[in-house]
Residue, then its C-alpha position, 0 to 999 in steps of 0.5 A: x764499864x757502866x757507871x750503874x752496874x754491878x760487879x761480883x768480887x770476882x769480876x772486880x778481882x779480875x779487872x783490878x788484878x787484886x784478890x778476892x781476899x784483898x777485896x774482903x780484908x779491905x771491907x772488913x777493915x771498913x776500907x773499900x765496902x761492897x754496894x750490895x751483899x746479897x742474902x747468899x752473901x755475895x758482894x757487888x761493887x758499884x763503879x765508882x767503889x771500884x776506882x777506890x782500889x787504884x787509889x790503894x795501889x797507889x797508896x801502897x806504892x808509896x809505902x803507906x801501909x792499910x792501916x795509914x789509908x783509912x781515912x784516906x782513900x774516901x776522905x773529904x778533907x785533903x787537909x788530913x791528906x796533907x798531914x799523913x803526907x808531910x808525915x809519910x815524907x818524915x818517915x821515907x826520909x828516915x828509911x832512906x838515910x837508914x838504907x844509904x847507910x847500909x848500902x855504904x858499909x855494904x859496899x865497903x866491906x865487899x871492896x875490901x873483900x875484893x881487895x884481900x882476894x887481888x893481894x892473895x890471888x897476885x901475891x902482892x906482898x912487896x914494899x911499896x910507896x903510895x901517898x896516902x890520900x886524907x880522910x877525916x876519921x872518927x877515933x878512941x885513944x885506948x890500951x893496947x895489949x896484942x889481943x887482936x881480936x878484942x882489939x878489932x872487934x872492939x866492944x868499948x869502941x862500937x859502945x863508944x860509937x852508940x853513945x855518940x849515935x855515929x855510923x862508920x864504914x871501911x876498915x879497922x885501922x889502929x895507929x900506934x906512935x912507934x913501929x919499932x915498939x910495935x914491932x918488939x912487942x912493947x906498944x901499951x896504946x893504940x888509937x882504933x879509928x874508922x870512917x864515919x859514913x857521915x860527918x862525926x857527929x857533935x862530941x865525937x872523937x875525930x883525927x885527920x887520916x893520911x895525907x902523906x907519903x907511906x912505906x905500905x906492905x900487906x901482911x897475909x896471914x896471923x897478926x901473931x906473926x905480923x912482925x915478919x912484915x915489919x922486918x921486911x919493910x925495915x929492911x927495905x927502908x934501909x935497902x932504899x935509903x928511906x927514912x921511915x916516920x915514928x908513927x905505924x898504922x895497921x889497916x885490917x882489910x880482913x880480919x876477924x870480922x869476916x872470917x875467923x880463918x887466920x891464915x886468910x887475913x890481909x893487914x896493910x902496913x903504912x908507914x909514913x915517910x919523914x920529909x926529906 
């Protein structure tokens, strides 16, 4: 390319692989002018206007948008480089953090999916033991009156957790202090708890998670009828001679949030184990 010719837009157009109109919106945002319009109103570019628009590709790679390169791609002074940069830093932070998020709860409910689909397609409905491995959870103490759906998709603890400005993933869990009062109907509390993405922000709510040896059953079907799984697992507790703990949680693995189909829902019954 010679340093003192001149080239037509379609010319730059094809030795940068940038539209003709990308060429004549970045003149008219007084971003990369032409060197010369001629009286019929075509435009010329001299060589050294056209190593702006790699500059702009570059730009545009690191996400900045037209508006932030003005001043930018010609500028003399790297000190305003600097600063758009330490904010353009700023920001791309802010985008990543906001996209790791969002892969995370993403990837948990589709593992969850996952998870409902293995239990129903092999069927795995039979007691077992497990140790429960510990996590530290965000949570709310609340009133519990058999609504599943009110208490799943649950308005004051999704309002609670936008006050305290924190982000969850993974399953619903309710944990109720006894599974025979769950279990005839009587429980009047719960406490509703999921997994912060991040570590629970100052002022929130949080409890300890597992960390203990578990009865566990999954219950397919209407939580209306989830106490034929507590019966079940009662039973085998006393088949095996194991002594069941007070407390009850109920892990929703699909719930209403998926689907509001309630035969496909999957509910994961644990019930800790009294030492000894």
């Amino acid at each position: 390319m010679a340093k003192e010719q001149l080239y037509t837009i379609g010319e730059v157009s094809k030795l940068c692989n940038v539209s003709a109109k990308a060429l004549r919106f970045y003149d008219k945002i007084g971003m990369i002018a032409p060197d010369k319009i001629s009286e019929s109103g075509y435009r010329y570019y001299s060589l050294d206007t056209i190593l702006s628009i790699p500059i702009v590709k570059y730009y545009k790679q690191m996400g900045f948008r037209l508006e932030e390169m003005q001043g930018l791609v010609n500028g003399d002074n790297y000190y305003v480089v600097e600063g758009s940069f330490h904010n353009k830093i700023n920001e791309l932070w802010e985008q990543e953090h906001a996209i790791h998020n969002s892969y995370i709860a993403v990837k948990e409910w589709y593992e969850l999916i996952q998870e409902a689909k293995a239990v129903r397609l092999n069927k795995a409905q039979e007691v077992g033991m497990r140790y429960v491995a510990a996590e530290d959870m965000c949570c709310l103490e609340q009133e519990f009156e058999y609504h599943y759906m009110d208490s799943i998709i649950n308005i004051p603890w999704v309002n609670y957790l936008d006050s305290v400005k924190n982000e969850i993933s993974g399953p619903v869990i309710l944990e109720f202090d006894s599974w025979k009062d769950k279990m005839e109907g009587h429980a009047t509390r719960a406490r509703i708890m999921q997994k912060p993405i991040h570590r629970c922000a100052c002022g929130t709510n949080e409890t300890r998670f597992g960390g203990f040896m578990a009865a566990t059953l999954y219950h397919v079907g209407p939580l209306e009828r989830i106490e034929e799984s507590y019966a079940k697992l009662v039973e085998w507790a006393k088949a095996k001679g194991v002594k069941l703990g007070q407390r009850v949680f109920e892990r929703y693995v699909v719930d209403y949030w998926t689907t509001r189909n309630r035969e496909e829902f999957v509910t994961e019954l644990i019930i800790p184990l009294e030492d000894g």
